[in-house]
C-alpha positions as CSV (number, residue, x, y, z in Angstrom):
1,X,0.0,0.0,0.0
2,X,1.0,4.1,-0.6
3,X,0.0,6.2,1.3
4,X,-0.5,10.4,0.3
5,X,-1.2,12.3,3.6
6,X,-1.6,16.2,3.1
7,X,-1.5,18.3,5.5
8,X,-0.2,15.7,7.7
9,X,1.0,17.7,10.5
10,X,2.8,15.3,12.9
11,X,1.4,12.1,11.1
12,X,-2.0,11.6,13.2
13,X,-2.6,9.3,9.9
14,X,0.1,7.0,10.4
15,X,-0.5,6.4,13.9
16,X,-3.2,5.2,13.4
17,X,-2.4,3.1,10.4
18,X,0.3,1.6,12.7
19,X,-1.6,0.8,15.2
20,X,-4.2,-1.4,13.6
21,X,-1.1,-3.4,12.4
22,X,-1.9,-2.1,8.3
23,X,1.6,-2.3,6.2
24,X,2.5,-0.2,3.9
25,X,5.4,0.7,1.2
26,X,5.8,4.1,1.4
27,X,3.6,7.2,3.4
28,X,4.4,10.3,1.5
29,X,3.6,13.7,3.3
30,X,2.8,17.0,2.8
31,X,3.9,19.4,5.3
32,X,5.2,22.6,5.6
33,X,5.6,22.9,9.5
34,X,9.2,22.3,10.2
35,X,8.2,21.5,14.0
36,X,5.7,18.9,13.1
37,X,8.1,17.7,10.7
38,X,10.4,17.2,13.0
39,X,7.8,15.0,15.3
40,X,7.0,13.2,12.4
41,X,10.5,12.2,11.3
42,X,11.6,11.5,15.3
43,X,8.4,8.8,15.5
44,X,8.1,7.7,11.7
45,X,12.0,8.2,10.2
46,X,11.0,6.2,6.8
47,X,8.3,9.2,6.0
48,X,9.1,10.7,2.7
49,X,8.4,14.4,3.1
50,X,6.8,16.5,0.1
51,X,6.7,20.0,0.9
52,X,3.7,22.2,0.3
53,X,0.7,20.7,-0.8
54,X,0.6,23.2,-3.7
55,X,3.9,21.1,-5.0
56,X,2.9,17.8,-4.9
57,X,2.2,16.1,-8.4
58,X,0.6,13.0,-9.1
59,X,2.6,12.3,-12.0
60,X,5.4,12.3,-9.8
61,X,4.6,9.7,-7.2
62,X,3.7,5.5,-7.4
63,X,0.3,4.2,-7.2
64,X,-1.5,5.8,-4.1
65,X,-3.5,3.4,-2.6
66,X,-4.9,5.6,0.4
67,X,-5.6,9.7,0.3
68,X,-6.1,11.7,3.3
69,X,-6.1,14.7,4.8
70,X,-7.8,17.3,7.0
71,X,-7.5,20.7,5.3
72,X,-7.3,23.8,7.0
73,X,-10.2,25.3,8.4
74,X,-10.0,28.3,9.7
75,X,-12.5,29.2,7.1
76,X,-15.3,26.8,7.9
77,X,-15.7,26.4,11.6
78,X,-18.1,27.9,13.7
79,X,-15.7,29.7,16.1
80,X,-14.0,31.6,13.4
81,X,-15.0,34.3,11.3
82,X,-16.8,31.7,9.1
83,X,-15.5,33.1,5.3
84,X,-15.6,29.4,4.1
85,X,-14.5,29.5,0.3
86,X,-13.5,33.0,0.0
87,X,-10.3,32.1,3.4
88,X,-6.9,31.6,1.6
89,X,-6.6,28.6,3.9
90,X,-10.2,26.9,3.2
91,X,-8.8,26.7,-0.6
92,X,-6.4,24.1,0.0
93,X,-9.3,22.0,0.2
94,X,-9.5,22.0,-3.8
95,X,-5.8,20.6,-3.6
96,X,-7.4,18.0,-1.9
97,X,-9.8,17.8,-4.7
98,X,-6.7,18.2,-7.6
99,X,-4.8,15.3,-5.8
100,X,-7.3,13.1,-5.8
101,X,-8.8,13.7,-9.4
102,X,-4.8,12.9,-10.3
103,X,-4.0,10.2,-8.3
104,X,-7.1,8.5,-8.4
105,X,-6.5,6.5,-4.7
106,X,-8.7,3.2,-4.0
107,X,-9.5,4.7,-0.3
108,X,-9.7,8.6,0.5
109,X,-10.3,10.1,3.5
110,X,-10.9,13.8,4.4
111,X,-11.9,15.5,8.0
112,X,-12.9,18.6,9.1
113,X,-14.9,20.9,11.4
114,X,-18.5,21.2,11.6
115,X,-19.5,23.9,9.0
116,X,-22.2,26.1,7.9
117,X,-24.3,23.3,5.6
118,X,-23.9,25.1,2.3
119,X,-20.3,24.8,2.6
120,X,-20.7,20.7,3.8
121,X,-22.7,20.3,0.7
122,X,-20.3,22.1,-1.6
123,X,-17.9,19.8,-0.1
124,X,-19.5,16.7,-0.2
125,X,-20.5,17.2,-4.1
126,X,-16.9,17.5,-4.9
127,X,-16.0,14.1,-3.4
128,X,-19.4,12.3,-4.3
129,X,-20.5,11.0,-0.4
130,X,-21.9,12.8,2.8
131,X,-19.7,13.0,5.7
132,X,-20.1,11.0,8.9
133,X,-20.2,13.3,12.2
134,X,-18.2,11.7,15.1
135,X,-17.7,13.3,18.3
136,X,-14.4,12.2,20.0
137,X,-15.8,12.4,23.2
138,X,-17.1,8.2,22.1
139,X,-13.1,7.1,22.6
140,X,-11.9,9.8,24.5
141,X,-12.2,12.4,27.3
142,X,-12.7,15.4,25.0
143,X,-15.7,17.0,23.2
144,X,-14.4,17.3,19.4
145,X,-16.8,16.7,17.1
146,X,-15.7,16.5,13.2
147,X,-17.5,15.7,9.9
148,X,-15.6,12.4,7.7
149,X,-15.9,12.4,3.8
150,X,-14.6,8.9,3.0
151,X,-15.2,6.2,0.3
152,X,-14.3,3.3,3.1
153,X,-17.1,0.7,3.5
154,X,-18.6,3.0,0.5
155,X,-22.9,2.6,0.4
156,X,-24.3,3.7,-2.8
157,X,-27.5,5.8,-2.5
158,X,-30.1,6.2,-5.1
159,X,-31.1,9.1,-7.4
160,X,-32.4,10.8,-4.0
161,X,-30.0,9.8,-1.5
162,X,-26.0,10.8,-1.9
163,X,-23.9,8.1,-1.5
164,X,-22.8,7.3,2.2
165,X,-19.8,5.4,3.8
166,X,-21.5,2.6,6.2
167,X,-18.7,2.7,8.9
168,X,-21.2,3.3,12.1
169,X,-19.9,5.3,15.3
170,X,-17.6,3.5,17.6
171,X,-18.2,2.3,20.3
172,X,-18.5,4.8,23.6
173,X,-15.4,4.0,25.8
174,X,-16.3,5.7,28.8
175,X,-13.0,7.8,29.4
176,X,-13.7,10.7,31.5
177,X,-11.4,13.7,32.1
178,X,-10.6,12.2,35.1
179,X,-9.1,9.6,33.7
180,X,-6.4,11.3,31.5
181,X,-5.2,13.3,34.3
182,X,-1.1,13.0,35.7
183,X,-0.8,12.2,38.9
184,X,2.1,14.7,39.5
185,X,2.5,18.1,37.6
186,X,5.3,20.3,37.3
187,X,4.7,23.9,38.5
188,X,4.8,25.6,35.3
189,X,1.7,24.7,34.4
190,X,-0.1,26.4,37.0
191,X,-1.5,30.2,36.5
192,X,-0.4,32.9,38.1
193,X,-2.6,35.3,40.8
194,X,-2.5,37.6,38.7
195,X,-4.0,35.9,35.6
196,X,-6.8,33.9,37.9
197,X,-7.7,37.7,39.3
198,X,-8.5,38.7,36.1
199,X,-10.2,35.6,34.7
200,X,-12.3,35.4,37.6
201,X,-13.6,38.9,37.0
202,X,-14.2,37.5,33.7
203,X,-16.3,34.2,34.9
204,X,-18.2,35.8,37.1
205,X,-19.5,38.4,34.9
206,X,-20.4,35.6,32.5
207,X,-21.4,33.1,35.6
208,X,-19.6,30.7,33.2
209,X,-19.6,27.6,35.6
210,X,-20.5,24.7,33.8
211,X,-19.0,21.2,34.8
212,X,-20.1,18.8,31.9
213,X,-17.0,16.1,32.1
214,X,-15.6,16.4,28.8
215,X,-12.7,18.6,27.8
216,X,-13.8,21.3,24.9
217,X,-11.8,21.2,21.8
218,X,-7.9,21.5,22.3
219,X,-6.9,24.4,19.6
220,X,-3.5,25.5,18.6
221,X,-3.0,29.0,21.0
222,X,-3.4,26.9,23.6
223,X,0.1,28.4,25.3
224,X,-1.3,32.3,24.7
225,X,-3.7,32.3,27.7
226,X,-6.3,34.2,26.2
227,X,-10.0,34.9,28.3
228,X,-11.1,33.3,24.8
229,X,-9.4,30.0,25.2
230,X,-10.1,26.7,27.0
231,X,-8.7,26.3,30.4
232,X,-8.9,23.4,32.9
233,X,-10.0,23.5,36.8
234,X,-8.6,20.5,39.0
235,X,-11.6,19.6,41.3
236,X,-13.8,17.0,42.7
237,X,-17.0,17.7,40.8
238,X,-14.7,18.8,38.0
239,X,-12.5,15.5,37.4
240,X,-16.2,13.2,38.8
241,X,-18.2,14.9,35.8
242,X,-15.7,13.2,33.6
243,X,-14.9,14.8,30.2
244,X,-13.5,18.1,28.8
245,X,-14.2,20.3,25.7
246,X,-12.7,20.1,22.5
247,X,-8.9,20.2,21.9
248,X,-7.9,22.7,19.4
249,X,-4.7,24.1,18.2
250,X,-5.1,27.3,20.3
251,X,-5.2,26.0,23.7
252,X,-4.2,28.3,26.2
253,X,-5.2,26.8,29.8
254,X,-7.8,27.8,32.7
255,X,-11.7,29.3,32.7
256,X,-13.2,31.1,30.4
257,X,-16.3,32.3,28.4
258,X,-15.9,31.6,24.5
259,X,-18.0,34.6,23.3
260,X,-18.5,32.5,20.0
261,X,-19.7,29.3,21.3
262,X,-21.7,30.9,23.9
263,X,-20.4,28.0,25.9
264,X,-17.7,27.3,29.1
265,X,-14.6,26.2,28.6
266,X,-13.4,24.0,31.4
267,X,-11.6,24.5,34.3
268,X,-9.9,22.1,36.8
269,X,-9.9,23.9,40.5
270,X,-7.0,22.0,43.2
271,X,-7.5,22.7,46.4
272,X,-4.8,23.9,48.0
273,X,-3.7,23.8,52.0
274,X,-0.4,24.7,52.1
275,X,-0.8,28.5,52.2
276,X,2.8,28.9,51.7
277,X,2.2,27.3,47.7
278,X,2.9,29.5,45.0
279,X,-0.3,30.5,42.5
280,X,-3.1,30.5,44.5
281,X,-6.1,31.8,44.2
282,X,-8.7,32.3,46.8
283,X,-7.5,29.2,48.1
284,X,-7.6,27.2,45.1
285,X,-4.7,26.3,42.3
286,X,-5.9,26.4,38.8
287,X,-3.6,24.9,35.8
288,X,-3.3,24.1,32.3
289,X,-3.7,21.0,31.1
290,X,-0.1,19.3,30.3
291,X,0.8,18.5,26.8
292,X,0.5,14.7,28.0
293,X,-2.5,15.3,29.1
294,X,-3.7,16.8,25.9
295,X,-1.7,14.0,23.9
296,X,-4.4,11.7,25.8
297,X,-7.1,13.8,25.2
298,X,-6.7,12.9,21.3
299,X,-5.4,9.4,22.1
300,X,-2.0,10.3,20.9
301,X,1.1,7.5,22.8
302,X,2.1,9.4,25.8
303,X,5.3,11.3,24.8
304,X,5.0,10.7,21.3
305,X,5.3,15.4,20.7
306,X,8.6,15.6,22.7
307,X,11.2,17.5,21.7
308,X,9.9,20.7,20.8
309,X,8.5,23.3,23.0
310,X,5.4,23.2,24.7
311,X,4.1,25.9,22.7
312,X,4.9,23.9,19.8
313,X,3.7,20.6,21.2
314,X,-0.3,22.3,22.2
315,X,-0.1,23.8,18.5
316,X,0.7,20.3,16.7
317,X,-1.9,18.3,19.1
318,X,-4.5,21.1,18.7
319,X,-4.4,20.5,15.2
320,X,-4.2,17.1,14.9
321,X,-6.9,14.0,14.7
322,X,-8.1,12.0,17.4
323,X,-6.1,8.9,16.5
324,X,-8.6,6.3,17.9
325,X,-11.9,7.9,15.4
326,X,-9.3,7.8,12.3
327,X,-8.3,3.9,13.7
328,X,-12.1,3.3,13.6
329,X,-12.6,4.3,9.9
330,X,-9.7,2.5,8.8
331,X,-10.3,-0.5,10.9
332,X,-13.2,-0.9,7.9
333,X,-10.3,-0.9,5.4
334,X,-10.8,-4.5,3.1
């Protein structure tokens, strides 16, 4: 088998592939991130790396057996400014569409964000089959939930009915937020005084208290501690309600109110009774989430985004897959 992963960022693809045991020849990937790259080629040394998307031929490569990719989209999700087509970055998606007109793949696979429906339609008549919606939330401890366009376990409709993959959802795991928690965590990760003061002004205007379990969508600013941002609060009822939000490549850390979403981001409270501790807060020790944690929030191996920075390391996991949905889908692979 050969494999054609754009915008593979740190190879979510090729975990997955690895882990359900599936062989193949050569995985070629497009990427332009050199720190991603540089995960990729630390885990996967045999990846043959491509370059920008915008380069890649299929005259130039072998037989591709399996397409995927999950093109940018900034321009298509619901907490961003929603320009769909017109965003330089929602574009690439018809690079997806060139690539897979020229290499003409047996499998393909494409993932994105929940979008506006005239842009999920636009989308799914390019590649011929509705999407499949799958919340993470089923195999992990995170709320991420992302649309599938894929010709695996292909159904074919009839003149009224688009064609529809017949992979079915997975099977609910039960992970809560709880669960993905270290036991021990370094001090770093904790906010200051300062920050809390200020974000507290912030909840309490909103009354933005809302312990649901899962962990909201990691994204990739994850490190820039914006009010904005997701941010996690150690407590009992906190870690017992079991799952956080959504992972996204902008994760920054503690509570907040996401004046998109109109929705809570979570927080993890610690209580604290060593008064002498650095970083509390009215008694209580808020932190970020660590980047193993979030590694286990999207079922990535523990460790597998060392050696880069923790700013680099929320950024590639923010904007990578959940490895044990894309495991699902290509568990149906013939």
């Amino acid at each position: 088998m050969n494999v054609l992963s754009l915008f593979d960022g740190m190879s979510c693809g090729q975990i997955a592939l690895n882990k359900l045991g599936i062989k193949y020849e050569n995985y070629f990937a497009s990427e332009i991130d050199k720190y991603a790259i540089e995960i990729t080629q630390k885990n996967f040394p045999g990846t043959q790396q491509l370059g920008s998307v915008v380069d890649v031929k299929g005259e130039d490569l072998p037989k591709i057996d399996l397409l995927m990719g999950g093109s940018p989209c900034q321009g298509f999700s619901f907490a961003g400014k929603q320009l769909n087509f017109d965003d330089p970055r929602s574009k690439l998606f018809f690079e997806f569409v060139r690539l897979l007109k020229e290499v003409k793949p047996k499998y393909f696979l494409l993932e994105n964000v929940k979008m506006k429906k005239e842009s999920q339609d636009i989308i799914t008549r390019y590649l011929g089959v509705e999407p499949i919606e799958i919340c993470s939330s089923l195999v992990s401890g995170q709320t991420r939930k992302r649309l599938y366009w894929t010709n695996i376990a292909l159904q074919k409709g009839d003149l009224f009915d688009g064609h529809k993959s017949g992979i079915t959802q997975p099977k609910d795991k039960g992970i809560l937020l709880r669960d993905i928690l270290e036991d021990s965590v370094d001090k770093k990760y904790y906010c200051s005084e300062t920050f809390m003061a200020k974000m507290d002004r912030y909840k309490n205007k909103n009354r933005c208290l809302n312990n649901d379990g899962k962990a909201m969508c990691l994204i990739a600013g994850y490190h820039k501690m914006g009010i904005d941002n997701t941010y996690i609060v150690e407590n009992e009822s906190a870690t017992k309600s079991g799952k956080s939000y959504c992972l996204t490549a902008r994760y920054s850390g503690a509570v907040a109110w996401n004046s998109v979403e109109r929705k809570q981001r979570t927080m993890i409270p610690v209580e604290v009774t060593d008064e002498e501790n650095p970083n509390v807060y009215n008694g209580v020790r808020y932190r970020k989430l660590t980047p193993k944690e979030c590694e286990r929030l999207q079922t990535v191996p523990d460790g597998y985004t060392e050696g880069v920075s923790d700013t680099q390391r929320y950024r590639m996991i923010g904007n990578g897959w959940t490895i044990d949905i894309i495991a699902h889908i290509f568990s149906h692979i013939n």
